[in-house]
N, C-alpha and C positions, 0 to 999 in steps of 0.2 A: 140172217144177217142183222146189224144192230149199229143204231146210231145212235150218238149223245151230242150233248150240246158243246160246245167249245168252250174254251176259257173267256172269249171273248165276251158272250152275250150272260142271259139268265142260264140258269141249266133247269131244262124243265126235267127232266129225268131220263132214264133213257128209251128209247122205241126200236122194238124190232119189225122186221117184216118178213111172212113166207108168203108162201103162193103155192096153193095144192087146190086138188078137186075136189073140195070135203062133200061136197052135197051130191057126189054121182052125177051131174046130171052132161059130164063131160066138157064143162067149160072150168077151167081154174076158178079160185076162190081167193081173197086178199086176206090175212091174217094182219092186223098189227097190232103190236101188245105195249102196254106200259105203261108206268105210274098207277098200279094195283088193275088193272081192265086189259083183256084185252077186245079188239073190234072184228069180226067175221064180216066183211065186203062178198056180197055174192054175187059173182059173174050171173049178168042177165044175159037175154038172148040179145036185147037192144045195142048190147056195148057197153051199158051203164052198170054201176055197183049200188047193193043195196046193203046197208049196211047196220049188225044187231050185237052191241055191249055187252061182255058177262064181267062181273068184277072179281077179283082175284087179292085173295090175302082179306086181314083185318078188317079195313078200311082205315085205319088207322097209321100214320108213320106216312114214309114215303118210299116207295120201289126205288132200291140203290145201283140193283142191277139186273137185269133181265137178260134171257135165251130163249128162242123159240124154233121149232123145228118142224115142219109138220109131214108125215108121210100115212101108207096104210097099214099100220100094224097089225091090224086085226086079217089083213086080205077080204075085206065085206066088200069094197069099190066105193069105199068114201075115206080118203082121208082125214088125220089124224090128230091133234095139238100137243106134243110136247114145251111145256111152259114152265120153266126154274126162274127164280125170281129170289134176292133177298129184300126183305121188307125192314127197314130201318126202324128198331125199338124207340120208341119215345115215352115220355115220364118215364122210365129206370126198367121199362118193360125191356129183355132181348130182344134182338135182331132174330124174325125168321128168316129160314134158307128152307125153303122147299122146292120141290119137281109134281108137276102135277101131268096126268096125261087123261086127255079131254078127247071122248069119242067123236066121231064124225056121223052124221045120220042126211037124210035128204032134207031136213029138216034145218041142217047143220049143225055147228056145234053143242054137245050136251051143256048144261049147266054147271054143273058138279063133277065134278073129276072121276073117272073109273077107278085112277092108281096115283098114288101120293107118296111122298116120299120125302123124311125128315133129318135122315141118319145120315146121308150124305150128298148134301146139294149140291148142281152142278150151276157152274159159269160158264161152259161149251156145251151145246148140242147138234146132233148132227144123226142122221138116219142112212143105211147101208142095210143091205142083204149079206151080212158076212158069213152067215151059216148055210146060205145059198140051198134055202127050203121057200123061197117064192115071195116071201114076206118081208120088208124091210124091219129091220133091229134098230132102237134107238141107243144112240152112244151120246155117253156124258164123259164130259170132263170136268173135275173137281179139284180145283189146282189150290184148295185152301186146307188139304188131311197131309199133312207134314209137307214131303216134296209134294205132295199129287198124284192124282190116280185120274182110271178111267175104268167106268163101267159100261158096261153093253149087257142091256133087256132084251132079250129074246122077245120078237112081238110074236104073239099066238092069236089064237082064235079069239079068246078074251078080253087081250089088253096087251100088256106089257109084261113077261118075267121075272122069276127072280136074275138080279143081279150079276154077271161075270166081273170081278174086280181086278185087273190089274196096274202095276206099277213099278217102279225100276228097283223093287225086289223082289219082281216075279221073274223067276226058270225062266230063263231067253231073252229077257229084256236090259238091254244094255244100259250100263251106268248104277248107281246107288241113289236111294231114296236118301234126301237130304232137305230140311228146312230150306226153303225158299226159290226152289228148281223151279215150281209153278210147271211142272207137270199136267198137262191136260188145260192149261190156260187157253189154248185153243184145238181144236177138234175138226177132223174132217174125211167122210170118206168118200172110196171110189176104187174100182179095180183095176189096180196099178198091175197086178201081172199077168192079167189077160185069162185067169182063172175060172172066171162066172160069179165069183163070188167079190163082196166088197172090201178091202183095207181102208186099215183105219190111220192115217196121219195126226199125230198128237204134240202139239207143240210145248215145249219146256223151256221159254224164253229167259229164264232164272240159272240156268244148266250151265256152271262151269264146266269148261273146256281146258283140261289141265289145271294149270293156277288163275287164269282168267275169268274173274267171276261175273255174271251175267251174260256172257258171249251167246248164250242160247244153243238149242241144237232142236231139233226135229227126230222124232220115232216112228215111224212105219211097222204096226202090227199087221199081219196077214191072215185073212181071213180063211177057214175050213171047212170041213164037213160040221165035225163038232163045233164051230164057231171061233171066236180068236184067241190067240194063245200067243205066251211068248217065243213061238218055234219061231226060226228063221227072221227076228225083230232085227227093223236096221237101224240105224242112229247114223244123223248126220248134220253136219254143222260147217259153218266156214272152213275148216280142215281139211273137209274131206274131201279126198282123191282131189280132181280138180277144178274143186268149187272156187268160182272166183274171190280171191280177198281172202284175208285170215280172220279168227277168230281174235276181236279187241273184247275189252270191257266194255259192258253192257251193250253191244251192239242189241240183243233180245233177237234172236236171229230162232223163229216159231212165234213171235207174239202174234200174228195168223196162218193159218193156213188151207190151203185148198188141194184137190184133189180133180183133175177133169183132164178130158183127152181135148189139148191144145195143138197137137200135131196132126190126129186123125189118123193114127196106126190102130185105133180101140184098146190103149192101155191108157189107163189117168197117168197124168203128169202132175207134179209138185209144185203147187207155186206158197215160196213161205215168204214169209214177210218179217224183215228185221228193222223195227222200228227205230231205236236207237243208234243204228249205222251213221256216221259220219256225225258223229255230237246229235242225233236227235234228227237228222234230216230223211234218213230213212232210205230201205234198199227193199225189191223182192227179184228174189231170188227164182227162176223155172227151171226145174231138172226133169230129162225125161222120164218118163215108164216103162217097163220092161217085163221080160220074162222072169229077171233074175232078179227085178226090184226096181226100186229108184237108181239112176245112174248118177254119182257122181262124176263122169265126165263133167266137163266145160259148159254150162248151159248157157239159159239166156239171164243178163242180170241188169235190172234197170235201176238206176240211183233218184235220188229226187233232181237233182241238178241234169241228169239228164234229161228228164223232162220237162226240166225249164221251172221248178220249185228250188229256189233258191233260201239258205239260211236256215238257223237251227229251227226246232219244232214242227220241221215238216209232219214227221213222222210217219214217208210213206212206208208203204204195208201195217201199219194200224190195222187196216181193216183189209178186207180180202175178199172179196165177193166166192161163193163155193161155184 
């Protein structure tokens, strides 16, 4: 997850936060990253955290935007550091975008990155077992390669894989790849059909609905043997079936999303976040999980004004805890 500063204060840049076992030793671990470092807090037996900096990028510039994710890709019993980050170019230098994935040891995190990645940075990440071989897979979302995409590494023994890339001009995948869908702007998995294996929730808050441009919508890839593909991908937005509310302009209905079993049948359920719902006040939306998929039935849908968030710039569902 990831937080930034408000309009209100300074903006110190942005900070993420995971929590994994990286060091084996069976107590969680605190990651949090940002403004070029991030910090490894290690669960003591006391209660207490102890806490060791690696820095990340240049040193130069400022981290504009950060992602962090951390599971065990390798299957060794230490978790793992998925870390995308763009670093803002200063004196007439580019902007980098890179994806770094930082081993796990008892030791804790490596130094230096095992696997790097230049050619197409992600802004969402997010870990799942969708090829359901024991190992969690790390999934990006890269909502800045035309409309957007999403890839998913196969974690192996080593590290991370090559690449699966798709996007909504991949075989199965509903909708056209178009300048400014923002495809993969948010990311999230869990298994929604009771499979064993994990789907992957990918928000496209940019995604015209008809003639309505920014209304957003949400895709559901399904995870296989072979891992995820566009078979049987669902697409769903204000519209569907009978999701509460219609699709307006810019509501951004995917600017997050999440994936977790909320009712306790063991299928994840959907909760997306449409930030620009009611002039900016903001909506999230829960649809169950199922056999068959995401239900657009009727779910649960909470406004900001229902919760007592009054006035424009709410922007609940911004963020979306997974």
């Amino acid at each position: 997850m990831a937080f930034g500063a408000g309009d209100g204060g300074e903006n110190h840049g942005p900070v993420t936060v995971s929590a994994a076992d990286v060091t084996g030793d069976g107590r969680p671990d605190l990651i949090a990253g940002g403004r070029g470092s991030f910090t490894l807090y290690r669960g003591l037996a006391s209660g207490d955290l102890a806490g060791t900096t690696t820095a990340v990028g240049s040193g130069k510039g400022e981290t504009v935007r950060v992602s962090t994710t951390a599971a065990d890709f390798t299957g060794d019993g230490h978790a793992d550091l998925a870390y995308a980050y763009v670093w803002d170019g200063i004196d007439g230098q580019d902007p980098s975008l890179r994806l770094n994935v930082y081993k796990g040891a008892s030791t804790g995190l490596a130094d230096t990155p095992a696997y790097t990645s230049s050619d197409a940075p992600a802004h969402a990440l997010a870990a799942g077992d969708v090829d359901g071989d024991g190992r969690p897979d790390l999934v990006a979302g890269v909502d800045t390669d035309r409309g957007g995409q999403v890839r998913v590494y196969p974690g192996t023994a080593s590290g991370v894989g090559a690449a699966t890339v798709l996007d909504q001009d991949t075989s199965g995948v509903p909708g056209t790849e178009e300048r400014g869908d923002s495809f993969g702007a948010s990311v999230a998995t869990g298994d929604v059909n009771g499979d064993g294996r994990a789907d992957i929730a990918v928000g496209a808050p940019g995604e015209a609905i008809g003639t309505v441009a920014g209304a957003g919508a949400v895709t559901v890839l399904y995870g296989g043997p072979g891992g995820v593909t566009g078979s049987g991908a669902q697409q769903i937005s204000e519209d569907s079936g009978d999701v509460t509310g219609h699709a307006e302009q810019n509501d951004l209905f995917g600017s997050q999303v999440s994936l977790a079993d909320l009712n306790g049948d063991g299928k994840a359920d959907l909760t997306a976040g449409a930030s620009g719902e009611n002039d900016g006040g903001g909506a999230l939306y829960m649809l169950n999980g199922g056999a068959s998929g995401v239900s657009t039935a009727a779910g649960t849908t909470f406004y900001s004004s229902t919760l007592g968030v009054q006035g424009r710039g709410a922007e609940l569902g911004g963020v979306v805890l997974p």
